[in-house]
N, C-alpha and C positions, 0 to 999 in steps of 0.2 A: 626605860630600861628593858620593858618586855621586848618593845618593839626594837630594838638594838640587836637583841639574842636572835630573832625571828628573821630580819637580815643577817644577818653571821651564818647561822642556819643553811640560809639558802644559796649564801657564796659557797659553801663548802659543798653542799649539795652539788653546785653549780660544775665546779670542780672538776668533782668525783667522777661525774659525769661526764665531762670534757675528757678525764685522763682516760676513762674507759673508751670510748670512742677514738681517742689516739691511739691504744693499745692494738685495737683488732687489725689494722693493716698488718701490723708488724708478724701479728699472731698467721694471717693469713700466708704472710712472705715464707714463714718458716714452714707452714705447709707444704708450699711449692715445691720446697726446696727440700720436703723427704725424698732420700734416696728409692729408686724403684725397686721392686722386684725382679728376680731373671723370672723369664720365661720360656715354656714351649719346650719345657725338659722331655726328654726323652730317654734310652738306652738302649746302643749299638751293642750288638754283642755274637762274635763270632768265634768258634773254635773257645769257648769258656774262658774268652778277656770280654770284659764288659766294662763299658765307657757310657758314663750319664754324659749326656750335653743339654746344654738349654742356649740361648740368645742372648748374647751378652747386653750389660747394660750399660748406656753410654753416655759416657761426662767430657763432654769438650776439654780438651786438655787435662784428663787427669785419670790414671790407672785406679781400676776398679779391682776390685780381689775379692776371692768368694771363698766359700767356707762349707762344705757338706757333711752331712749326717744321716745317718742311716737308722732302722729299726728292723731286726728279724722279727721270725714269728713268736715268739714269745715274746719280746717287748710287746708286740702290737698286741697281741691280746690281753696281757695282764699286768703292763707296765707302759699306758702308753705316754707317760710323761717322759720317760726316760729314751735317749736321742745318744744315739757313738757318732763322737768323730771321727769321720773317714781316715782310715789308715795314713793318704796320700795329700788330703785337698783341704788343708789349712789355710787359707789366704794366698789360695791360689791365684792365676795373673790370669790364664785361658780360659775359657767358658766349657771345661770339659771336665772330666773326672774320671779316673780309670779306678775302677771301684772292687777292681778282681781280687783281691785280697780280702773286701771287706764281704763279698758273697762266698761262703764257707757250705753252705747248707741250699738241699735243693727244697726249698719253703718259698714262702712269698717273702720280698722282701720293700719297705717303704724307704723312699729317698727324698733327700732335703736339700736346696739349697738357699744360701743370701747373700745379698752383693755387701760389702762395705769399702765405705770411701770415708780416709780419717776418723772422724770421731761417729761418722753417721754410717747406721746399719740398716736396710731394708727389716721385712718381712720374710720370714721360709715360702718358698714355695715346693709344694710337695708334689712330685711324681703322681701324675692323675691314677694309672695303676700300677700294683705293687710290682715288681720286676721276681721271677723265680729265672735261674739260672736255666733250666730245663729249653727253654726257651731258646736258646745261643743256636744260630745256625752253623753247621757242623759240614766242613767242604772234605773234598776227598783228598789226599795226602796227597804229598808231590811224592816223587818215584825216580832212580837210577837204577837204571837194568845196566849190570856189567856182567863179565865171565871169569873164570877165574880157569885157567885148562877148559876143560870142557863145562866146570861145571856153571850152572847158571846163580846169575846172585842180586840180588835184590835190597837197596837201602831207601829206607824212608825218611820223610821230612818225621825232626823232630818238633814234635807238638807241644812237648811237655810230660810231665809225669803221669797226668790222667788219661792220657791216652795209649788207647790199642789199637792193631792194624788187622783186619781180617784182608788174608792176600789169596788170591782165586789165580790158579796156575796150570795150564794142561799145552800137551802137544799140537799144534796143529794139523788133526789131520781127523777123515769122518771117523765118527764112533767113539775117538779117545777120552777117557777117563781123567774127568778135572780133580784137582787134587787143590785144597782149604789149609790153608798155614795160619795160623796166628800169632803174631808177631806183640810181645810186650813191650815193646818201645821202640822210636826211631833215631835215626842217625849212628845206628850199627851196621853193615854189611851183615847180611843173611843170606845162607845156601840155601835155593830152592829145589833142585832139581840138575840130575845129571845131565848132559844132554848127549843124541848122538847127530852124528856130522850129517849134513844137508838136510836135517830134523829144524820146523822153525817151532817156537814154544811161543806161546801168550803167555802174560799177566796182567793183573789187576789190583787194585785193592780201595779197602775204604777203612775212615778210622770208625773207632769206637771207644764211648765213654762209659764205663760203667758206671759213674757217679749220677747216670740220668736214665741209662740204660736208652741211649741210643747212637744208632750207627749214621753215618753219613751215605749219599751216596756213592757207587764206585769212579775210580776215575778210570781215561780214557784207555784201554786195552792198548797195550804195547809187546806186540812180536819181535821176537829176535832167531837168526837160523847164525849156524856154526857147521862152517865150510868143514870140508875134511884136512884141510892145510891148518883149522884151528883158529881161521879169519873169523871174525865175531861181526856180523851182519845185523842192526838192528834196523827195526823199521815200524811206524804205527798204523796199528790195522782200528782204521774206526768202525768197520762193519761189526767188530765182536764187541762196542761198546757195552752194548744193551742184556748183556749175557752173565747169567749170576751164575752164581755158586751153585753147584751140587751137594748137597750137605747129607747127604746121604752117601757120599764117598769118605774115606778115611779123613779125620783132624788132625795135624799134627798142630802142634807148639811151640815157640822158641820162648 
């Protein structure tokens, strides 16, 4: 009888051991078969629109969607469990995320994403450094010079609500006295300046954020002269590119 038990014993033993060793391929297949992480995140960010990208992850045949999250500076130091859903990039389809909604604040900010496919989810991959909006490179505003009668008039590219234009304006001619306008928003027509006939005028300008406290550079200086018949003559003088402000002449405001 013992020696009955003592076989039985070691069938089941036997078993056990068989089922486990059948088991770990299968264990191993499912490994394979986790979904990756993105990588190689990064963020483009110009004129205060900021876009995370990273490197899509790729499944033969079947759309991947991603999911990002974000942490300001207060999450990140006293709450770092806690992770916001990006305003925009819920199971998104592109490898990219336009995140300008969700940077509010000019602090450090951590970003997150993960791919999923059906039921299977990656791993976060996090933004190696935090992103601060300060950062966003800042170009010089587009510009139409027109006339209105004589006077001279000036409209700029609209940026947005955050942005200011500092606009640099003077006669063409030796000695004359540049005159600094600042402009509160673009895609308004603004008078700069009166002009008189076979008189040619410069301008200039560059935007400015106050939410970072910085200006861009200026763009290319644009001359225009106004015939005595009231023929409006523009032309671009790149010689005056390089030519700032005098800020020690009068500011005006619009």
């Amino acid at each position: 009888m013992q020696t009955f038990t003592m076989v039985l014993e070691e069938v089941w033993t036997s078993l056990f051991v068989w089922f486990v060793y059948a088991l770990i391929p299968c264990l191993r297949t499912d490994e394979v078969a986790v979904l990756p992480a993105p990588q190689n995140l990064s963020v483009l960010s110009t004129n205060m629109k900021h876009l995370l990208m990273w490197s899509p992850v790729i499944v033969p045949g079947e759309t991947v969607y991603y999911s990002v999250e974000y942490q300001g500076e207060y999450e990140s130091l006293y709450m770092s469990h806690i992770w916001i859903p990006s305003s925009w990039c819920s199971l998104t389809e592109g490898p990219e995320c336009d995140v300008t909604d969700d940077i509010t604040a000019t602090v450090p900010y951590n970003l997150r994403v993960r791919a999923t496919l059906g039921s299977q989810t990656s791993t976060w991959s996090i933004l190696k450094h935090p992103f601060n909006r300060n950062s966003t490179i800042l170009t010089p505003p587009g510009m139409e010079i027109t006339k209105d009668g004589f006077h001279l008039v000036i409209k700029l590219e609209d940026l947005g609500p955050q942005f200011e234009f500092l606009v640099a304006y003077w006669r063409r001619e030796p000695g004359a006295e540049e005159h600094v306008k600042m402009v509160r928003s673009g895609g308004i027509p603004v008078h700069l300046e009166t002009m008189e006939p076979w008189a040619a005028y410069c301008v200039k300008a560059q935007t400015f954020v106050k939410a970072i406290g910085r200006y861009s550079a200026f763009s290319q200086t644009e001359c225009v002269e106004v015939q005595e018949n009231n023929q409006f003559t523009p032309e671009v003088n790149q010689l005056q590119k390089g030519r700032g402000p005098s800020l020690c002449h009068g500011r005006d405001v619009f």
